[in-house]
PASEBA-1860 file (N, C-alpha, C; in nm, 3 decimals):
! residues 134
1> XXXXXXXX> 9.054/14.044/16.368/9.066/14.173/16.305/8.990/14.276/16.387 ~ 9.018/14.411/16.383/8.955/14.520/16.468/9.004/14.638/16.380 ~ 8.921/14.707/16.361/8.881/14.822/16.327/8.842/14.962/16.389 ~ 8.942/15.063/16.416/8.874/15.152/16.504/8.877/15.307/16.399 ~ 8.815/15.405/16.413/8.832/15.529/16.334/8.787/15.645/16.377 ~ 8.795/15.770/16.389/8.789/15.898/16.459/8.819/15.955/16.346 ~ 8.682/16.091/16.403/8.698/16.221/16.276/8.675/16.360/16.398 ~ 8.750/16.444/16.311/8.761/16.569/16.410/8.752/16.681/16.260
9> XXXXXXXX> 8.732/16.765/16.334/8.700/16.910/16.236/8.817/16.973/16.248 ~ 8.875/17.050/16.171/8.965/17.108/16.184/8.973/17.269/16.095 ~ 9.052/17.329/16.180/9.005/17.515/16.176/9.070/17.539/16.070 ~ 9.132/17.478/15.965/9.186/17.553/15.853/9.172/17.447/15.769 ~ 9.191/17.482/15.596/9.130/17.442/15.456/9.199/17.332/15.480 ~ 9.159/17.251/15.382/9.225/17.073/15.367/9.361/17.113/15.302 ~ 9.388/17.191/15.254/9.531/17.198/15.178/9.644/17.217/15.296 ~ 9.593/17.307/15.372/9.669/17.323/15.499/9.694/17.229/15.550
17> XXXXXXXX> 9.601/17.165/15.610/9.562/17.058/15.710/9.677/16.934/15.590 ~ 9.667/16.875/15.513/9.687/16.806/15.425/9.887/16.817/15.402 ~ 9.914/16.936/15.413/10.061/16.998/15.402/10.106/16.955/15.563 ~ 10.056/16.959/15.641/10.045/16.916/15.764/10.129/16.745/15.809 ~ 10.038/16.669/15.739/10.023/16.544/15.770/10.081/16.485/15.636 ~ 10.132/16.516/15.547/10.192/16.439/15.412/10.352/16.522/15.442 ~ 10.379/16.593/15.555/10.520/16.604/15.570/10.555/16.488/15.679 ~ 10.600/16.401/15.640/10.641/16.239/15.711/10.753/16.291/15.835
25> XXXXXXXX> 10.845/16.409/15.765/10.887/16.496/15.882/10.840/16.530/15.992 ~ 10.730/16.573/15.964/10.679/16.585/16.094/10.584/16.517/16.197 ~ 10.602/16.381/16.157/10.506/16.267/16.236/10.505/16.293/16.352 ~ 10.651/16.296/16.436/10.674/16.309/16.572/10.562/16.414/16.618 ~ 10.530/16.561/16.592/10.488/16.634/16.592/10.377/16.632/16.678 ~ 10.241/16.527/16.599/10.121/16.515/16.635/10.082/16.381/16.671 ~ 10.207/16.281/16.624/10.194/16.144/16.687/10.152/16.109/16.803 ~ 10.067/16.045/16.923/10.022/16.065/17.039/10.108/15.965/17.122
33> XXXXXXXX> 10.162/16.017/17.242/10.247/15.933/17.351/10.172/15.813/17.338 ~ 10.200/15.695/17.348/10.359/15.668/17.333/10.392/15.613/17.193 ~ 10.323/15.683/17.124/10.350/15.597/16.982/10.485/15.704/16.907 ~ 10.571/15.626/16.818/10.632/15.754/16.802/10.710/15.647/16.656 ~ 10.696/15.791/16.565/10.647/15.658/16.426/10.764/15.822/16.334 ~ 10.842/15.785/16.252/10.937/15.847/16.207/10.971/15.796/16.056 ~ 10.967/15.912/15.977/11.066/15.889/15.865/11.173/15.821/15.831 ~ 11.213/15.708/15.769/11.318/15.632/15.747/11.405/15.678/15.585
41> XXXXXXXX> 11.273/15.694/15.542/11.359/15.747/15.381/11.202/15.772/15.295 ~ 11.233/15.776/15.170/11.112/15.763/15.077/10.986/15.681/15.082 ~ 10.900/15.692/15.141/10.775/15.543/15.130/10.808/15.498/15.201 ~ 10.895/15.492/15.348/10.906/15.418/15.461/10.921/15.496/15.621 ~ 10.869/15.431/15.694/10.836/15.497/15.823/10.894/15.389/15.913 ~ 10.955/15.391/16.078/10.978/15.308/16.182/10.847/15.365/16.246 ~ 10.798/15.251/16.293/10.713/15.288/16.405/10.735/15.208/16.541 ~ 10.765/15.291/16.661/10.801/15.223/16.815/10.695/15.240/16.888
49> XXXXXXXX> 10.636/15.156/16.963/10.521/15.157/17.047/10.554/15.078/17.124 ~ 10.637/15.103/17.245/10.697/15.039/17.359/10.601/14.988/17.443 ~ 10.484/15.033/17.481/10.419/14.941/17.596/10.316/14.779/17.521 ~ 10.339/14.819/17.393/10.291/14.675/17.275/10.451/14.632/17.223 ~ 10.512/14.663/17.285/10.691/14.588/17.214/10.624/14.565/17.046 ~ 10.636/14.714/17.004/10.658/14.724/16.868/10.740/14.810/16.799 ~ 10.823/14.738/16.721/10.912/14.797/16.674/10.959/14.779/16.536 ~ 10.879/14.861/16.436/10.845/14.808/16.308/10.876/14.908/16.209
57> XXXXXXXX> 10.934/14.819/16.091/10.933/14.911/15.929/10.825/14.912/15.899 ~ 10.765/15.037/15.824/10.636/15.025/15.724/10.661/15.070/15.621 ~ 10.557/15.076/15.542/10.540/15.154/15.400/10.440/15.255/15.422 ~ 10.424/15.426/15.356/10.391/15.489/15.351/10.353/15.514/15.210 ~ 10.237/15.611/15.204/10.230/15.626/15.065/10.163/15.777/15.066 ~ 10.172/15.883/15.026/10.116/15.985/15.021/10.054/16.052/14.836 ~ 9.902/16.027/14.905/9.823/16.116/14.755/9.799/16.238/14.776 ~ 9.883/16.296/14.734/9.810/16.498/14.746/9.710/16.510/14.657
65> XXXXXXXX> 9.660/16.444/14.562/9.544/16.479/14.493/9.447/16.412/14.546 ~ 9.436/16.299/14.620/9.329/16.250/14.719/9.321/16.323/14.836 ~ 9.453/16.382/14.874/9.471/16.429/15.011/9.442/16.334/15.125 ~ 9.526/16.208/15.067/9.516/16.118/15.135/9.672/16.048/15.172 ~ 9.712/15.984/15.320/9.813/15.944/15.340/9.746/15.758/15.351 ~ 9.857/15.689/15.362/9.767/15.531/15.386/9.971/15.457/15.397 ~ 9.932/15.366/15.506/10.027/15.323/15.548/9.977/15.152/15.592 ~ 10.102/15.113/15.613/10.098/14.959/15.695/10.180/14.894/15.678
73> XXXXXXXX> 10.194/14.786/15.767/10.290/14.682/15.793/10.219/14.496/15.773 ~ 10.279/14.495/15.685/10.143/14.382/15.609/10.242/14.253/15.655 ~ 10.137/14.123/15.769/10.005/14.133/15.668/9.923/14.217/15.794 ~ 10.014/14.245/15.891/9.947/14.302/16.024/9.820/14.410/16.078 ~ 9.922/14.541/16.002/9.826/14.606/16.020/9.853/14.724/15.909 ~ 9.695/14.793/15.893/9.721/14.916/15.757/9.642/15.028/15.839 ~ 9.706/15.126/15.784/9.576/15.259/15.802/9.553/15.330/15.732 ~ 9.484/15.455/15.735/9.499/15.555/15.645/9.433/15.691/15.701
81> XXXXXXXX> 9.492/15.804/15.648/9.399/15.929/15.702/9.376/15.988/15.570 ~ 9.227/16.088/15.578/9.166/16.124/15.453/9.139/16.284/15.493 ~ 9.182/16.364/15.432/9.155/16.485/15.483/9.055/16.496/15.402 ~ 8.929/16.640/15.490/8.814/16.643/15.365/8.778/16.738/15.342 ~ 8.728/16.813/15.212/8.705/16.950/15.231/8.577/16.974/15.298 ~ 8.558/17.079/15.357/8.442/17.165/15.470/8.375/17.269/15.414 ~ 8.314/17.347/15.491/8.336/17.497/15.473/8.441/17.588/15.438 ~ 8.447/17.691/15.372/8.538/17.768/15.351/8.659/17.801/15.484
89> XXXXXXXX> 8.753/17.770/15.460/8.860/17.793/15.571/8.892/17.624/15.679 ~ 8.805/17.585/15.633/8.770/17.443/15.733/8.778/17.332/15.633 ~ 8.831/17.238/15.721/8.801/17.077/15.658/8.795/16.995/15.785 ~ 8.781/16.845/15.746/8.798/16.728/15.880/8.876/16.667/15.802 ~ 8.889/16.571/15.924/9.021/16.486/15.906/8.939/16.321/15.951 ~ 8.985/16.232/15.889/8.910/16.073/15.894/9.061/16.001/15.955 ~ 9.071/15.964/16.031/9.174/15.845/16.053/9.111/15.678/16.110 ~ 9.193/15.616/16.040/9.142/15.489/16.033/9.277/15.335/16.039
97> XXXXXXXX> 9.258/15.306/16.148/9.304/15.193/16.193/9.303/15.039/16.152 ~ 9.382/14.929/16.086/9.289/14.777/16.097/9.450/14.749/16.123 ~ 9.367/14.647/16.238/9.496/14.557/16.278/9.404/14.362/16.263 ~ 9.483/14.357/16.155/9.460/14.217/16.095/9.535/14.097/16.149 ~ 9.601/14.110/16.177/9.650/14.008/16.300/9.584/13.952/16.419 ~ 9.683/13.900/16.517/9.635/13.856/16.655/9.676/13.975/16.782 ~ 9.699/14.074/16.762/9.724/14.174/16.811/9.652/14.231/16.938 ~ 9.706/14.211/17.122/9.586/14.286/17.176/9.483/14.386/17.135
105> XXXXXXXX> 9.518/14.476/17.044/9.374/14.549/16.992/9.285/14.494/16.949 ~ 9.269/14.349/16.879/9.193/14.280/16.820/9.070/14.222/16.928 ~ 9.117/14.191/17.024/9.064/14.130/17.172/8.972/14.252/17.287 ~ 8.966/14.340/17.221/8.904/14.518/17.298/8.969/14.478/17.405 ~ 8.904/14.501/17.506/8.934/14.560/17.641/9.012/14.708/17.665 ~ 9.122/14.708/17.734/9.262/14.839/17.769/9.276/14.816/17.647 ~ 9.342/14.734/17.553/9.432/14.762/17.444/9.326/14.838/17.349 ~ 9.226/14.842/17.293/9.166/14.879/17.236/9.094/14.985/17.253
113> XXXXXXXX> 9.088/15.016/17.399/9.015/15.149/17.495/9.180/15.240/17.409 ~ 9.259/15.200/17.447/9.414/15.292/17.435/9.404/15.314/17.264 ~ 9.394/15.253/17.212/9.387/15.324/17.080/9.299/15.411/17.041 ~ 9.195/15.397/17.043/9.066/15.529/17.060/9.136/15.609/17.140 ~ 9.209/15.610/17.267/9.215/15.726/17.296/9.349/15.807/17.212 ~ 9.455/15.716/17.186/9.555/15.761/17.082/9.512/15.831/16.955 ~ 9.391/15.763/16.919/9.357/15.831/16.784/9.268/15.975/16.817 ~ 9.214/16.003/16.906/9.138/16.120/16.976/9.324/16.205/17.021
121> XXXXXXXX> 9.352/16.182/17.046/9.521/16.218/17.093/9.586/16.267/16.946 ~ 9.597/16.207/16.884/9.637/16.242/16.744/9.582/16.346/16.698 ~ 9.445/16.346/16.665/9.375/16.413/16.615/9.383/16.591/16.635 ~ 9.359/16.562/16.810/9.355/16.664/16.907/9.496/16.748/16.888 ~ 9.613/16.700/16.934/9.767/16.722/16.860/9.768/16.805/16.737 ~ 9.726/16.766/16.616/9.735/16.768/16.492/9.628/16.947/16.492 ~ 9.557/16.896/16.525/9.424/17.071/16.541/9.533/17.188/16.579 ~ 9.629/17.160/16.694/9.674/17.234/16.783/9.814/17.230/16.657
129> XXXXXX> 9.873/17.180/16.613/10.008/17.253/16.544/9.928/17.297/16.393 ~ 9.811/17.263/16.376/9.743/17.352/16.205/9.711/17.455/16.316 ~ 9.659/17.521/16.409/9.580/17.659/16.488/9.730/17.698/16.448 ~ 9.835/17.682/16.539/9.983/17.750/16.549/10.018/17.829/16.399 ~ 10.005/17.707/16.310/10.017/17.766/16.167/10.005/17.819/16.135 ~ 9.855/17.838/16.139/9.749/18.004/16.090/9.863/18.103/16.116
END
């Protein structure tokens, strides 16, 4: 099992930020190369990650009163992101990774260097289409 997680600040209120990331529409958006993870219908997402030959259904679940999204592909892997309130005009954002399997991420080295940087990638992405918003 491995566990990785990244928090970033972000320039506008959690409701924003939150309207953001609970539109499943717009995963592609802020998703980080090469991951690229898409709407299938209600409570379900494909996610493709070609240089890990993954190519997977999940389940999605979105709380707007937690302002929380949480996903996974069980028994493999789950995640979740937590938006949080800040200062006035501001919130952060928590994203959080577990891959419960036998999965190169589990083993660190590259595979696990590459997800930290995906999730710093995400994050970074995600800042830059909430700024546009404003």
């Amino acid at each position: 099992m491995a566990e990785f997680e990244a928090e970033r600040a972000m320039p506008a209120d959690a409701q924003t930020v939150f309207g953001v990331v609970s539109d499943l529409g717009r995963l592609p958006e802020w998703m980080p190369d090469p991951v690229d993870v898409r709407s299938t219908g209600e409570g379900e997402v494909r996610a493709d990650v070609p240089p890990r030959g993954v190519h997977e259904q999940g389940l999605v679940d979105v709380s707007p009163d937690q302002l929380r999204v949480e996903w996974g592909h069980a028994p493999e892997y789950a995640g979740w992101l937590q938006v949080e309130h800040a200062n006035p005009g501001h919130s952060s954002v928590v994203i959080h990774l577990s891959f419960l399997g036998h999965q190169p991420e589990t083993h660190k080295g590259k595979a696990a260097a590459e997800v930290r940087q995906w999730l710093d990638d995400a994050l970074e992405r995600l800042e830059r289409l909430v700024v546009a918003q404003r």
